[in-house]
FIDO-428728 format. One line per field, with one value per atom (N, C-alpha, C): atom name; residue number from 1; residue in three letters; y, x, z. Coordinates in nm, 3 decimals, padded with zeros to 5 digits. Atoms other than C-alpha are relative to their C-alpha. Layout:
% FIDO-428728
atome <- (CA | ...)
num <- (NUM | ...)
residu <- (ALA | ...)
v <- (Y | ...)
u <- (X | ...)
w <- (Z | ...)
END
This chain:
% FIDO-428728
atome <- (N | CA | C | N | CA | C | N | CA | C | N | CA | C | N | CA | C | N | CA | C | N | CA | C | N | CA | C | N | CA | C | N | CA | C | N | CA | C | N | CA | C | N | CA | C | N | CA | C | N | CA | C | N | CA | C | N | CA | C | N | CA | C | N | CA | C | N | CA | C | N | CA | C | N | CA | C | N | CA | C | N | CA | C | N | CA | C | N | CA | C | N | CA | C | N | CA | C | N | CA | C | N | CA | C | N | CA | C | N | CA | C | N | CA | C | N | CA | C | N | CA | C | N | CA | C | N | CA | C | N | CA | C | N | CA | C | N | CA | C | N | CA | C | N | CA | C | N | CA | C | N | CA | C | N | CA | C | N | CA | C | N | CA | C | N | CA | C | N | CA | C | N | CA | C | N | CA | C | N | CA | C | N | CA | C | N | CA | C | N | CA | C | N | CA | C | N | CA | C | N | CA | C | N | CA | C | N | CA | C | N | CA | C | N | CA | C | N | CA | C | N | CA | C | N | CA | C | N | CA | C | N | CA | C | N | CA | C | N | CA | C | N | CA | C | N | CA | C | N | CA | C | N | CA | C | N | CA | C | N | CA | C | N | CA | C | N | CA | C | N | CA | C | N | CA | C | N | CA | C | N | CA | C | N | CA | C | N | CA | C | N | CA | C | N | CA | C | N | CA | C | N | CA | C | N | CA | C | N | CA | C | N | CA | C | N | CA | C | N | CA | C | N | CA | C | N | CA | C | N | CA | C | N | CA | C | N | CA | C | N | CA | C | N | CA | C | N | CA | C | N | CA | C | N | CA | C | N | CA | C | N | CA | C | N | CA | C | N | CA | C | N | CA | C | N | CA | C | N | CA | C | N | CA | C | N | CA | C | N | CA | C | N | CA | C | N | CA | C | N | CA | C | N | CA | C | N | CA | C | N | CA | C | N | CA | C | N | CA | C | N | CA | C | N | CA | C | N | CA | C | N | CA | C | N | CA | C | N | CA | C | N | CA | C | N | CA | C | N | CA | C | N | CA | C | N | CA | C | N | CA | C | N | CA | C | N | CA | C | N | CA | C | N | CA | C | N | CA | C | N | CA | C | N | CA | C | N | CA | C | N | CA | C | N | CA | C | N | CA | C | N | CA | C | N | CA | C | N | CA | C | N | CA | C | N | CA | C | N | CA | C)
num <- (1 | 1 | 1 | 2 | 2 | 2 | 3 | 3 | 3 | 4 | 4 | 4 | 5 | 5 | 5 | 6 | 6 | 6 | 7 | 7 | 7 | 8 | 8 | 8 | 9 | 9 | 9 | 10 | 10 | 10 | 11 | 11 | 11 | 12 | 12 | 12 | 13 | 13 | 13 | 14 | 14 | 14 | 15 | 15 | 15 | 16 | 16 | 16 | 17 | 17 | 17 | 18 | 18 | 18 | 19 | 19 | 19 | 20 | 20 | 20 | 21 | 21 | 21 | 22 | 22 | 22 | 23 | 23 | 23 | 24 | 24 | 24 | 25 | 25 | 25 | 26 | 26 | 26 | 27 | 27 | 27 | 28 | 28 | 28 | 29 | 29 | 29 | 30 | 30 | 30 | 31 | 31 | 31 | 32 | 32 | 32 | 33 | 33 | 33 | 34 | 34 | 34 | 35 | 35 | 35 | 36 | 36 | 36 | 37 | 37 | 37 | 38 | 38 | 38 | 39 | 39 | 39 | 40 | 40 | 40 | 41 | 41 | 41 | 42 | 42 | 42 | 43 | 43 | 43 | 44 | 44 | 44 | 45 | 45 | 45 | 46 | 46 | 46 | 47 | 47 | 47 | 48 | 48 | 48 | 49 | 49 | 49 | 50 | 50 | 50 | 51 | 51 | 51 | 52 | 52 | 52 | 53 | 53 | 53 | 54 | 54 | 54 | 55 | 55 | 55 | 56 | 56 | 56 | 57 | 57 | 57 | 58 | 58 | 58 | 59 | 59 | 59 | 60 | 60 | 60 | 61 | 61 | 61 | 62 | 62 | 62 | 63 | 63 | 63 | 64 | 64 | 64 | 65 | 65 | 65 | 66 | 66 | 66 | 67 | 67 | 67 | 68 | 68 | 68 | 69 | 69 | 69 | 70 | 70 | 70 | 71 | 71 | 71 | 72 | 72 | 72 | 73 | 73 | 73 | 74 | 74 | 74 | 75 | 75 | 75 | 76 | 76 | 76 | 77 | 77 | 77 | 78 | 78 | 78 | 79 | 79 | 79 | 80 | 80 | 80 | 81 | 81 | 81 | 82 | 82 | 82 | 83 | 83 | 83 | 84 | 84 | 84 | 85 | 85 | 85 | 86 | 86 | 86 | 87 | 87 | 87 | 88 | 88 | 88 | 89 | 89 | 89 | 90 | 90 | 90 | 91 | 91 | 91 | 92 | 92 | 92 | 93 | 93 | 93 | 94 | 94 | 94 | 95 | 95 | 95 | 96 | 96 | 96 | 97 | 97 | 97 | 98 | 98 | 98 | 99 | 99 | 99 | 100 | 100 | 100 | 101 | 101 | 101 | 102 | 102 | 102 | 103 | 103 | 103 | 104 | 104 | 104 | 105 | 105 | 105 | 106 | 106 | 106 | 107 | 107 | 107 | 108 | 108 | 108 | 109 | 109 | 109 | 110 | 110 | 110 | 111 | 111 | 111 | 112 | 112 | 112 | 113 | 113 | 113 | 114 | 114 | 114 | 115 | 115 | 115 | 116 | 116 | 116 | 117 | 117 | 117 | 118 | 118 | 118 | 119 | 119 | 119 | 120 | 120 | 120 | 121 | 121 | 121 | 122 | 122 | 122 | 123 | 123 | 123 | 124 | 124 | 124 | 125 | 125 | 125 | 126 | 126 | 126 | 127 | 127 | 127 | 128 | 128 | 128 | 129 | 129 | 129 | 130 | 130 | 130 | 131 | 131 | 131 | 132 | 132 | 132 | 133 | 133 | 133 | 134 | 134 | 134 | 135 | 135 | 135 | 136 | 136 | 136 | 137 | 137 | 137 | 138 | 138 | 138 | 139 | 139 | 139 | 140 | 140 | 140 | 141 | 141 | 141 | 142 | 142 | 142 | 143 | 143 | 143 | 144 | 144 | 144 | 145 | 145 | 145 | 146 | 146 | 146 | 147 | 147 | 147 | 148 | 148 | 148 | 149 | 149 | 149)
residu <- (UNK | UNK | UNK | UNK | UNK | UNK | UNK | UNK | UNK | UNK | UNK | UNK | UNK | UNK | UNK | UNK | UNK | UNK | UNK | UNK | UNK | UNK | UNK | UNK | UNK | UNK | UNK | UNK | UNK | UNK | UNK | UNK | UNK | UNK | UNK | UNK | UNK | UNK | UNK | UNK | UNK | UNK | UNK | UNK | UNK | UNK | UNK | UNK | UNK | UNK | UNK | UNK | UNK | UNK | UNK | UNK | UNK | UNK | UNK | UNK | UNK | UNK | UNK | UNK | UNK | UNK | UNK | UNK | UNK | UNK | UNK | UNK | UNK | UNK | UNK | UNK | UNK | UNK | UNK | UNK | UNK | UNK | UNK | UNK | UNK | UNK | UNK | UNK | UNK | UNK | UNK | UNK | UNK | UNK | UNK | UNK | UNK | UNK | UNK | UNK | UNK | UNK | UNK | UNK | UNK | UNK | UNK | UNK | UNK | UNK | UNK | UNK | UNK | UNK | UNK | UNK | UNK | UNK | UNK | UNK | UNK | UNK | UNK | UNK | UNK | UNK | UNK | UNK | UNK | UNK | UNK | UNK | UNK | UNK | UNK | UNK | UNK | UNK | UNK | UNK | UNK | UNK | UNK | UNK | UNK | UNK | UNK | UNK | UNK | UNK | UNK | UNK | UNK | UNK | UNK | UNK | UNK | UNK | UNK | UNK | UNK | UNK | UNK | UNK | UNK | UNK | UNK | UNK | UNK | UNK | UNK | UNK | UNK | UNK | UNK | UNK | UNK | UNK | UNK | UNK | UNK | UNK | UNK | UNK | UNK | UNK | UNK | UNK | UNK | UNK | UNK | UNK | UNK | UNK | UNK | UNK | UNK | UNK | UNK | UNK | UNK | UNK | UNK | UNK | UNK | UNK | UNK | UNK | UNK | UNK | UNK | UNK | UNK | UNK | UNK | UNK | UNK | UNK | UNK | UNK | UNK | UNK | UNK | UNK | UNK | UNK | UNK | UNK | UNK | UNK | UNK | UNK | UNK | UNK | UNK | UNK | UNK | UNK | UNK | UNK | UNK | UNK | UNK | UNK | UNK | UNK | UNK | UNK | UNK | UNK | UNK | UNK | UNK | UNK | UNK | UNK | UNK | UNK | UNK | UNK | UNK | UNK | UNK | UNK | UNK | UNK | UNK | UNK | UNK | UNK | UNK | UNK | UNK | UNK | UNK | UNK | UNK | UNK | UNK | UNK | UNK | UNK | UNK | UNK | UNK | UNK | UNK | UNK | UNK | UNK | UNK | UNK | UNK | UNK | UNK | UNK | UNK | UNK | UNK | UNK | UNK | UNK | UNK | UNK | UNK | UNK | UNK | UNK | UNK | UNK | UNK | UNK | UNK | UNK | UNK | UNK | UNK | UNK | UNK | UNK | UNK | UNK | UNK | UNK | UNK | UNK | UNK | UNK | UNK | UNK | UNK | UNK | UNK | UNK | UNK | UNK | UNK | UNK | UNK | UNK | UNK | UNK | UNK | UNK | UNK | UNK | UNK | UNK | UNK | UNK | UNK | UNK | UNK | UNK | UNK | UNK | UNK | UNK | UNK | UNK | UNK | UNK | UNK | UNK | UNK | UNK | UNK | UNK | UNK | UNK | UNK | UNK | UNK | UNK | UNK | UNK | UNK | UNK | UNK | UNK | UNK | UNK | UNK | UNK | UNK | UNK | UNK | UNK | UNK | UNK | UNK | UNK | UNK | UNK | UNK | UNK | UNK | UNK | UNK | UNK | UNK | UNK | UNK | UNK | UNK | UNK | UNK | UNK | UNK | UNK | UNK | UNK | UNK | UNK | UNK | UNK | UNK | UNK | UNK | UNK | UNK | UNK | UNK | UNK | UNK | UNK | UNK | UNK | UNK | UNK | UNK | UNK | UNK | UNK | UNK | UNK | UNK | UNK | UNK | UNK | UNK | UNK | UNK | UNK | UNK | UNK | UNK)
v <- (-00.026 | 20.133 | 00.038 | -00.065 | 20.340 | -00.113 | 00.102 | 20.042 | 00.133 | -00.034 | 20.234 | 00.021 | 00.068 | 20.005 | -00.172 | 00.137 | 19.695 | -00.037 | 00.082 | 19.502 | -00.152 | 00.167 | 19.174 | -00.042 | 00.048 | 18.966 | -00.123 | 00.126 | 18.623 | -00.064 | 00.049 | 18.370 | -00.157 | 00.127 | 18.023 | -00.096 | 00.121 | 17.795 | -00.035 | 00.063 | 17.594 | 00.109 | -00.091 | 17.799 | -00.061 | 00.069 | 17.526 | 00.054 | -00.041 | 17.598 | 00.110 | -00.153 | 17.968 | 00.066 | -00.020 | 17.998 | -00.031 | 00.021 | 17.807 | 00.040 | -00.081 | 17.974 | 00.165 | -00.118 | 18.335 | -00.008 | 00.082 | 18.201 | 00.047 | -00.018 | 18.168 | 00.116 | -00.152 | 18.554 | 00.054 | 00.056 | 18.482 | 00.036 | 00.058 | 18.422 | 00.151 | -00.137 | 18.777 | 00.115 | -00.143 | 19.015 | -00.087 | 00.056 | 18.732 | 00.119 | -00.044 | 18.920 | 00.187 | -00.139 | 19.243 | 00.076 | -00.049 | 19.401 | 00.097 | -00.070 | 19.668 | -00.026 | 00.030 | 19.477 | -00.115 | 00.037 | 19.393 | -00.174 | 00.118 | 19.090 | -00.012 | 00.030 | 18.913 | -00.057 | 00.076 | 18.822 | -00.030 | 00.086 | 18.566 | -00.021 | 00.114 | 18.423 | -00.024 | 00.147 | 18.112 | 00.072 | 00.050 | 18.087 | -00.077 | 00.055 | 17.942 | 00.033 | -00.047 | 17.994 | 00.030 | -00.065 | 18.249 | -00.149 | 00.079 | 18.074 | 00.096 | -00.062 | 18.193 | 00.110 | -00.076 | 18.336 | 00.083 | -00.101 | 18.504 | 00.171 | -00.098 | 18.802 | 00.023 | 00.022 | 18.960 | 00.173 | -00.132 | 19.261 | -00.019 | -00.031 | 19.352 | 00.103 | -00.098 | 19.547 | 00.035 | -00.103 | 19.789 | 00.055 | -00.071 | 19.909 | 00.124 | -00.104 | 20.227 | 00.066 | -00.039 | 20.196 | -00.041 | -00.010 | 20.156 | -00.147 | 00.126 | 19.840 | -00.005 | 00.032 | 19.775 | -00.121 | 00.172 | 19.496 | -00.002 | 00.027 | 19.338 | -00.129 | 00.112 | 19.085 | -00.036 | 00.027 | 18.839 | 00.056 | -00.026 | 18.919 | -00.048 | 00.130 | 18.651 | -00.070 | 00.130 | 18.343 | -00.095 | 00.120 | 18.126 | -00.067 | 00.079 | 17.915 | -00.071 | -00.068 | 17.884 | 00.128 | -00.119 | 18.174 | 00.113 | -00.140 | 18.471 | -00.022 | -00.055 | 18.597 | 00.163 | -00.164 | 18.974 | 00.016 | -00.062 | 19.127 | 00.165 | -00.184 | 19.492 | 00.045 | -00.090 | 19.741 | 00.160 | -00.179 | 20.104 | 00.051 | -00.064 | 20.338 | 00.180 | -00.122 | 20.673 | -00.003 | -00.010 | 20.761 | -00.111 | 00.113 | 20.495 | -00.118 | 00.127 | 20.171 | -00.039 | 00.017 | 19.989 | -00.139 | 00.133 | 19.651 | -00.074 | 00.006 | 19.457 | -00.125 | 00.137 | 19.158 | -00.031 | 00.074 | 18.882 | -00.101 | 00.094 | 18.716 | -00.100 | 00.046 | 18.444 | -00.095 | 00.099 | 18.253 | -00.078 | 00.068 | 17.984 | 00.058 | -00.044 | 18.139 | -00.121 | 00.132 | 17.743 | -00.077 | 00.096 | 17.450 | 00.028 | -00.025 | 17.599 | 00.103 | -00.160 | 17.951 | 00.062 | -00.060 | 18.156 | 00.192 | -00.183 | 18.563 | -00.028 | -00.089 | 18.734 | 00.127 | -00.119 | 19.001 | 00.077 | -00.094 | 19.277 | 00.094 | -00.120 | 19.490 | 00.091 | -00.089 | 19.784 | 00.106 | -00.079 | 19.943 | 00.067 | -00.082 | 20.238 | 00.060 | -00.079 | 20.437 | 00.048 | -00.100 | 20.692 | 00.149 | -00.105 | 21.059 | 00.045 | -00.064 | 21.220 | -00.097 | 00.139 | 20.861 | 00.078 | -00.075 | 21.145 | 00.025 | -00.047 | 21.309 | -00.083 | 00.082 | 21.066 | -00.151 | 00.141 | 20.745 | 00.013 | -00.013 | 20.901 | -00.016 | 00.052 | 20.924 | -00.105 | 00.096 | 20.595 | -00.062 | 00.047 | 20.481 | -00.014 | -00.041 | 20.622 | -00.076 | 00.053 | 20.493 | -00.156 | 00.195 | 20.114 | -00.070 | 00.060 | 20.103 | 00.008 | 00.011 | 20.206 | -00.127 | 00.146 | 19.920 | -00.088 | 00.088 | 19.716 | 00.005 | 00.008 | 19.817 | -00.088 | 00.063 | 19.641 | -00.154 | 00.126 | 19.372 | -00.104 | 00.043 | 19.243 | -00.073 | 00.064 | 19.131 | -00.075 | 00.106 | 18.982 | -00.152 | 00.128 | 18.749 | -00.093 | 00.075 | 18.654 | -00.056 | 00.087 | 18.560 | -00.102 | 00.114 | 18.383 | -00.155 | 00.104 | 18.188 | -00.060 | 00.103 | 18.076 | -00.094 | 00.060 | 18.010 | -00.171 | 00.107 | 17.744 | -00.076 | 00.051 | 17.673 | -00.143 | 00.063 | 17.542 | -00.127 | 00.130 | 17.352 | -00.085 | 00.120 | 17.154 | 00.021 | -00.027 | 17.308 | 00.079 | -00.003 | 17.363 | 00.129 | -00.117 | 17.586 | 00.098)
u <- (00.099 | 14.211 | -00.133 | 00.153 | 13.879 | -00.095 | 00.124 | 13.545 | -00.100 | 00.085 | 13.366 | -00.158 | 00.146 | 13.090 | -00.003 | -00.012 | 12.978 | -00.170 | 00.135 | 12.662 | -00.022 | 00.027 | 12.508 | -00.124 | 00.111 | 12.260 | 00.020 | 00.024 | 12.155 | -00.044 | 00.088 | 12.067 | 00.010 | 00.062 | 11.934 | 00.122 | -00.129 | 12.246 | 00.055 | -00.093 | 12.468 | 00.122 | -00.099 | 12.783 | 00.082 | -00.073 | 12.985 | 00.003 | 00.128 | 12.688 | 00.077 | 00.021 | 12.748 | 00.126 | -00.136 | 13.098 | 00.054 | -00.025 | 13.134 | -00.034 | 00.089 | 12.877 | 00.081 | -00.047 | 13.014 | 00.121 | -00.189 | 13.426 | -00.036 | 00.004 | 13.285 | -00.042 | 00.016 | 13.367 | 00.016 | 00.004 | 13.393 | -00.167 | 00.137 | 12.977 | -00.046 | 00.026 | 12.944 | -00.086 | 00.092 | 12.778 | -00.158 | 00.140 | 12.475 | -00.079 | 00.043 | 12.393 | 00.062 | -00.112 | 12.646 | -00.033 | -00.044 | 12.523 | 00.055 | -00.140 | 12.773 | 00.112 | -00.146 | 13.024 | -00.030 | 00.021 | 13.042 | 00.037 | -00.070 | 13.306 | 00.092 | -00.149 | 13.590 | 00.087 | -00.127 | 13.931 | 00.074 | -00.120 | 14.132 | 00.091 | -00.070 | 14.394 | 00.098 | 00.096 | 14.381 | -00.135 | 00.173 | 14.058 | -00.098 | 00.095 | 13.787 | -00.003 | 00.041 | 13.693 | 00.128 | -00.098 | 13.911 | 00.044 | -00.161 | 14.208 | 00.129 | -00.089 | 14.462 | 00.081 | -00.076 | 14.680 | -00.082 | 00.107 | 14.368 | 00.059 | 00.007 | 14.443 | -00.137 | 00.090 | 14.238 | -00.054 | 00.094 | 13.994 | -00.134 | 00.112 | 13.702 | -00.062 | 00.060 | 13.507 | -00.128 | 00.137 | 13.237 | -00.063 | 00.086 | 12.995 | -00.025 | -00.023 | 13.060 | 00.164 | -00.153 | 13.443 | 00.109 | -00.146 | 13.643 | 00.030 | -00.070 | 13.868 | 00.097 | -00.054 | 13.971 | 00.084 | -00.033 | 14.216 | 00.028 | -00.016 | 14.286 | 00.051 | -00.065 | 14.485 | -00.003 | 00.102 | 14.392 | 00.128 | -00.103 | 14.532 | -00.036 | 00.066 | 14.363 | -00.100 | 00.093 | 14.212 | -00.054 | -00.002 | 14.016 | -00.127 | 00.183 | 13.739 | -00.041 | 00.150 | 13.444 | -00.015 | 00.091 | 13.443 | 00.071 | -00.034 | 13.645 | 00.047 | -00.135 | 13.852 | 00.030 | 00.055 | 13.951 | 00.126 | -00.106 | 14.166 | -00.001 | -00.009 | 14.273 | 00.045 | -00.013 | 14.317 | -00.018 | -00.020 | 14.357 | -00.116 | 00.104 | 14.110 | 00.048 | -00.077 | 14.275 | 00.095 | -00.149 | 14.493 | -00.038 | 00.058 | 14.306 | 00.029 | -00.029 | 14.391 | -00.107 | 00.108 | 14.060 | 00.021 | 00.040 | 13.991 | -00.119 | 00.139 | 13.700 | 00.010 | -00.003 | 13.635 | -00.137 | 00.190 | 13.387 | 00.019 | 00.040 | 13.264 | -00.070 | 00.118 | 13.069 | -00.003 | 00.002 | 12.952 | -00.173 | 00.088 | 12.655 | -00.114 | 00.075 | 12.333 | -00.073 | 00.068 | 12.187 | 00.095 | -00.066 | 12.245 | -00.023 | 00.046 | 12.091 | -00.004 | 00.036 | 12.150 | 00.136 | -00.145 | 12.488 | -00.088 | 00.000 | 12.531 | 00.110 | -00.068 | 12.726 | 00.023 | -00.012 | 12.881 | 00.124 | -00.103 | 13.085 | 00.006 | -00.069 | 13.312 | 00.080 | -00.090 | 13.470 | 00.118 | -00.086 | 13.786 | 00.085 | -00.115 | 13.991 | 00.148 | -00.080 | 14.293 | 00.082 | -00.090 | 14.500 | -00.017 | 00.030 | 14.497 | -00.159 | 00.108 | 14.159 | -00.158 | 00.134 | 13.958 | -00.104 | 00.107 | 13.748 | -00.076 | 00.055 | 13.634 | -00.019 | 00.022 | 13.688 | -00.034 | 00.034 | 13.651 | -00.164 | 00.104 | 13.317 | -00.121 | 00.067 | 13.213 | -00.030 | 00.027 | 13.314 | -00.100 | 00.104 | 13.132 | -00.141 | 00.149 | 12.797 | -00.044 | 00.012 | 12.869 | -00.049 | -00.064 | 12.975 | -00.141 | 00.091 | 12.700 | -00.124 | 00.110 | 12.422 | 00.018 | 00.036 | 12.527 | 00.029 | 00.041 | 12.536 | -00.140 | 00.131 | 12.164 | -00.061 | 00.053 | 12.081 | 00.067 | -00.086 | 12.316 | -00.030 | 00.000 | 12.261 | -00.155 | 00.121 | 11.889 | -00.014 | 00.004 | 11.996 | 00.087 | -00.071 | 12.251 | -00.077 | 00.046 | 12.024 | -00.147 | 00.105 | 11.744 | 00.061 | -00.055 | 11.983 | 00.038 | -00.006 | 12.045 | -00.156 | 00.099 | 11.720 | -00.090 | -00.003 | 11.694 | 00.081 | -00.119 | 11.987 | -00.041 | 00.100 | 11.782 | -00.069 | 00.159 | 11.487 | 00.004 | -00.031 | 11.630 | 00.053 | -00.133 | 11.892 | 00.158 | -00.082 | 12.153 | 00.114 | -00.085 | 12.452 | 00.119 | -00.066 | 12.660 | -00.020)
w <- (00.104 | 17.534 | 00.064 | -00.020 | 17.549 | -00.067 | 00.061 | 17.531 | -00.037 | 00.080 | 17.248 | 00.012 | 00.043 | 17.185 | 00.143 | -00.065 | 17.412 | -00.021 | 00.046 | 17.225 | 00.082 | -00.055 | 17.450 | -00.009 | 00.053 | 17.283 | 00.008 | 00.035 | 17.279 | -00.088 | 00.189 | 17.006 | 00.014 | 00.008 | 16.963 | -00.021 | 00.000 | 17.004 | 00.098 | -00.081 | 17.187 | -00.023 | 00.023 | 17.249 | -00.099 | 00.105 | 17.028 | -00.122 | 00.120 | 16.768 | -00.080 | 00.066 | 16.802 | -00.050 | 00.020 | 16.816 | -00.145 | 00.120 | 16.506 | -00.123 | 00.150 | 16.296 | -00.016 | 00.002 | 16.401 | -00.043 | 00.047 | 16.358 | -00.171 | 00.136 | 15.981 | -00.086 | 00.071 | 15.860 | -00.126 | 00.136 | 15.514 | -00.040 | 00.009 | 15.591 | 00.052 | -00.129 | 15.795 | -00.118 | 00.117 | 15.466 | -00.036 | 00.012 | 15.525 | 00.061 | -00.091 | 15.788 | 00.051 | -00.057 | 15.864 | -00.195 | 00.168 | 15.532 | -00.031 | 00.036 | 15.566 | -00.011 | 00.062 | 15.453 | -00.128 | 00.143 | 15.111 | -00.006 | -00.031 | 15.157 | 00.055 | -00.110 | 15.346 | -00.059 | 00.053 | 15.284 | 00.079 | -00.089 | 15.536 | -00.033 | 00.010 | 15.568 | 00.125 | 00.059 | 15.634 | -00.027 | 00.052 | 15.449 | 00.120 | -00.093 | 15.658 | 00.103 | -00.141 | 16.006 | 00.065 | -00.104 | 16.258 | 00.065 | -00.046 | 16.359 | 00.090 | -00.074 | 16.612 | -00.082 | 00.128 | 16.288 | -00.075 | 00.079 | 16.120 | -00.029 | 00.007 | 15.966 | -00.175 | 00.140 | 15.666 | 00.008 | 00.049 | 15.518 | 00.022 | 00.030 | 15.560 | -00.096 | 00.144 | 15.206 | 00.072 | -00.068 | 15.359 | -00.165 | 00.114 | 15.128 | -00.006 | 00.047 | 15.158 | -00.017 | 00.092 | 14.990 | 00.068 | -00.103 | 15.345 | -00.067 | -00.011 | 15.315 | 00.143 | -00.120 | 15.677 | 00.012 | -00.053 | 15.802 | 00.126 | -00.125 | 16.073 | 00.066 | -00.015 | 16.261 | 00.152 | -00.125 | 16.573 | 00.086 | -00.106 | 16.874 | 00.151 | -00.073 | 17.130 | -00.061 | 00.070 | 17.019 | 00.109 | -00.096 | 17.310 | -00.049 | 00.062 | 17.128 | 00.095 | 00.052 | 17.198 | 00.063 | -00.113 | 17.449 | -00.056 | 00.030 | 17.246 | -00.105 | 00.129 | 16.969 | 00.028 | 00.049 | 16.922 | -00.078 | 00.118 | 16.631 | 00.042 | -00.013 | 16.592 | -00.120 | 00.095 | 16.346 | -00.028 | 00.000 | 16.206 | -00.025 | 00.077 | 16.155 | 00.019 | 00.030 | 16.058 | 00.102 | -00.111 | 16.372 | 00.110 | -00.125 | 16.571 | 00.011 | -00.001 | 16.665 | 00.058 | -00.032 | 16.712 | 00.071 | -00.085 | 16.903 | 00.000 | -00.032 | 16.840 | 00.084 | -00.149 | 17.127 | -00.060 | -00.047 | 17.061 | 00.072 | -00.098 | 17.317 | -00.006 | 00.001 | 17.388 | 00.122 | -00.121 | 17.693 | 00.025 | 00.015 | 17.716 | 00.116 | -00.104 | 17.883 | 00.052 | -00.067 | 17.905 | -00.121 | 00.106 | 17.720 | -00.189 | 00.122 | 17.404 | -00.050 | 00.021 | 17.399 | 00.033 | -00.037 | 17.392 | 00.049 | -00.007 | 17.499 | -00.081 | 00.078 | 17.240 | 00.051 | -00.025 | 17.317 | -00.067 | 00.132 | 17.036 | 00.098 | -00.045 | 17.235 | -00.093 | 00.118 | 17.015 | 00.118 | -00.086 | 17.198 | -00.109 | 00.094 | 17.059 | 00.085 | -00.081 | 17.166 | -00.120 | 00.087 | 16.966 | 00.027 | 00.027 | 16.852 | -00.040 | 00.068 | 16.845 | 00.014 | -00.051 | 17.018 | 00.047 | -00.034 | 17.179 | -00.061 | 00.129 | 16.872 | -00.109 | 00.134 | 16.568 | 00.106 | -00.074 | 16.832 | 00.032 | -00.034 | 16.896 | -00.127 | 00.147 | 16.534 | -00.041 | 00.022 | 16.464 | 00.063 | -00.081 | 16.750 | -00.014 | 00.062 | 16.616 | -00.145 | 00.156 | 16.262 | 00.021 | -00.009 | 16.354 | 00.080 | -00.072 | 16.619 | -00.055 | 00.066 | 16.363 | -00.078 | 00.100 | 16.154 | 00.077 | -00.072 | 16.436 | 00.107 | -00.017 | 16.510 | -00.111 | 00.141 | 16.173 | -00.005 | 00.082 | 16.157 | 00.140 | -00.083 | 16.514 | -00.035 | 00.018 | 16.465 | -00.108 | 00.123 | 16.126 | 00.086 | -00.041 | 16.303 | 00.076 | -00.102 | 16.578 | -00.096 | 00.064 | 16.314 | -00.071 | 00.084 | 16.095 | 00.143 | -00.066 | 16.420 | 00.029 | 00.047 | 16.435 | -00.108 | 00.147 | 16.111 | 00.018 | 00.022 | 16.173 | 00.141 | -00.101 | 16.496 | -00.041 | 00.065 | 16.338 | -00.101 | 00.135 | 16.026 | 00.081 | -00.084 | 16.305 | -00.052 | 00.058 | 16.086 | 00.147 | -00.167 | 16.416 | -00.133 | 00.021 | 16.133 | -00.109)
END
């Protein structure tokens, strides 16, 4: 697989913290406001078995199903996107005792990853110009109160 996209940011938590707040994708249109809503299952926080939808607000309905699970330090699922088979990887590894890196890898491979993998690429990573500074405020948000999820 072709790495797309590779976003690494930090944010006000313990990796436990962060792992657990991000896990809860159900919670992800707080912050990711290109996506309308989520549908698991299981319900509640990514789980080894996780599969589900994601509702974009502009009509797509994507799914996707895990395909490594190592908590606190990863998850990544995969899914279609026209002829593409996409990959997204999240990471996470503790930069101190109070602070994780995040890091959203996007990997593709199929027919046309050059051309339409490049599009997406542009699309996904504008709304992860927007959605990335929401997450990392909502973590201090959850900072500040003492609130851990």
């Amino acid at each position: 697989m072709k790495t797309v996209i590779k976003r690494e940011f930090i944010v006000n938590a313990a990796l436990d913290d962060a792992f657990a707040h991000l896990a809860q994708v159900e919670k992800w249109p707080s912050w990711a406001k290109h996506i309308q809503r989520v549908e698991l299952e299981p319900t509640g926080p990514v789980t080894a078995t996780t599969q589900g939808a994601l509702y974009l607000t502009n009509g797509i309905k994507t799914h996707f199903q895990m395909i490594n699970f190592d908590p606190p330090q990863s998850w990544e699922w995969v899914g279609k996107f026209l002829w593409l088979t996409i990959a997204y990887d999240h990471r996470l590894m503790a930069a101190s005792d109070s602070t994780t890196q995040i890091a959203f890898i996007v990997k593709a491979e199929g027919i046309g990853v050059s051309t339409i993998g490049r599009l997406f690429a542009a699309v996904y990573n504008a709304n992860l110009n927007r959605a990335i500074p929401n997450l990392i405020a909502e973590y201090d948000v959850l900072a500040r109160t003492g609130s851990n999820k």
